[in-house]
N, C-alpha and C positions, 0 to 999 in steps of 0.2 A: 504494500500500500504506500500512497506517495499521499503527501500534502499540498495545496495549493495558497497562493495568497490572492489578495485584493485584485493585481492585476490580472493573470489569470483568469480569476472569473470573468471580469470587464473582459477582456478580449474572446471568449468565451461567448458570452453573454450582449453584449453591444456590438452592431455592427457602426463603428465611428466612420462614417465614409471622408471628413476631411481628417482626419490623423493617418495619413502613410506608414509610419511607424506600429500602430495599432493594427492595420490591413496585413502587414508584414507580417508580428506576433503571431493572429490570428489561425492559421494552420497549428500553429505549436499549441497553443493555448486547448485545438481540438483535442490534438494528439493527448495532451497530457490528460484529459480529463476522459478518455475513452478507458482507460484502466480505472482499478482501484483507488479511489481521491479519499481522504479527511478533509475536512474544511471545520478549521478550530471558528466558536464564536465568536472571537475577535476578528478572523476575516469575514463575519459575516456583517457584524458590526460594523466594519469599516466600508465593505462591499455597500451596504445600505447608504453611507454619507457618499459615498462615489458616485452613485447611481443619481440620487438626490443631487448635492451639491454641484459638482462637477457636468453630469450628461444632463440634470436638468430634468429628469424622470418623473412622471405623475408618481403617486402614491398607488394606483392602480398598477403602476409596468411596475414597479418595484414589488408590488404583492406579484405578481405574474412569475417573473424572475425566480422570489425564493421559491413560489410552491413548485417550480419545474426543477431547480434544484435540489427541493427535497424531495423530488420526487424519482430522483434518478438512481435504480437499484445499484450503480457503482459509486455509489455517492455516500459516506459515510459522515453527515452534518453533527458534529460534537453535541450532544443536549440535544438532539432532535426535537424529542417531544417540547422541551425548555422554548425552544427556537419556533416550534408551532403554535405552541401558547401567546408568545408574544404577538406573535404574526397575525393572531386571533385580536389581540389588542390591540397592533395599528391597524387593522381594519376599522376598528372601532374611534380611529382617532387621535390614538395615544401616540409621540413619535417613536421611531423604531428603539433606540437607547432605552427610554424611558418604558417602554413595553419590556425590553429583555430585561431591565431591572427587579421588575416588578415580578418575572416572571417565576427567575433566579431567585427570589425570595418569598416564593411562595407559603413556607412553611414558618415565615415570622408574621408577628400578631400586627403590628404596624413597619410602613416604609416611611421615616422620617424625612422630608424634603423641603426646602422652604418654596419650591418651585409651586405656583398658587394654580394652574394650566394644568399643570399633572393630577394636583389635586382634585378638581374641578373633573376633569376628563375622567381620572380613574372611577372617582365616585359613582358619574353618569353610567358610566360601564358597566359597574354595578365588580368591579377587580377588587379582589383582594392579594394581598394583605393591603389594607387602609392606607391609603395616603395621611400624614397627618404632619403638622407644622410643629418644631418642638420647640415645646417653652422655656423659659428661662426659668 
């Protein structure tokens, strides 16, 4: 089994038609993800601000994106279920980070944050563990 990073997937996963360099990649990018891959949460993590940030992606292609890469039986996604859960979250609004947070802590009774957006969101969700603001 091999691992893959950020890049990778993007070339992978994005066809960038003005990046020549990325067109290049591309073939490899195939190659490598035709065997056995892990893909740790931090490249998924990061893969998300990529897609976002950088290509500019709806929230829709980016749900699009992970469930075809979770969905790839040579595709071994670190935290699967952890990483489904979330994905179940930003669908609902929450952003992708703040989803895997919550997700990753499912088993504590509150997620301390002062972020007021998270709060708000996760509530409406109806997600636990609680968002909640800590006091002094």
């Amino acid at each position: 089994m091999n691992a893959v990073d950020t890049n990778v997937l993007a070339r992978f996963f994005i066809n960038d038609a003005d990046d020549h360099e990325a067109a290049r990649q591309r073939p490899a990018a195939v190659v490598a993800l035709s065997g056995a891959v892990f893909v740790p949460v931090s490249v998924m993590l990061e893969f998300e601000w990529v897609m976002r940030g950088f290509y500019e992606l709806s929230r829709k292609e980016i749900q699009r994106v992970f469930e075809s890469l979770c969905g790839l039986e040579n595709v071994q996604v670190e935290d699967r279920g952890i990483v489904l859960a979330a994905l179940n979250s930003y669908q609902q609004g929450l952003d992708f980070a703040d989803a895997l947070h919550l997700a990753r802590a499912d088993f504590c009774g509150t997620f301390f944050s002062f972020d007021q957006r998270l709060k708000k969101r996760a509530k409406a969700a109806g997600l636990s563990p609680a968002v909640e603001t800590p006091k002094a």
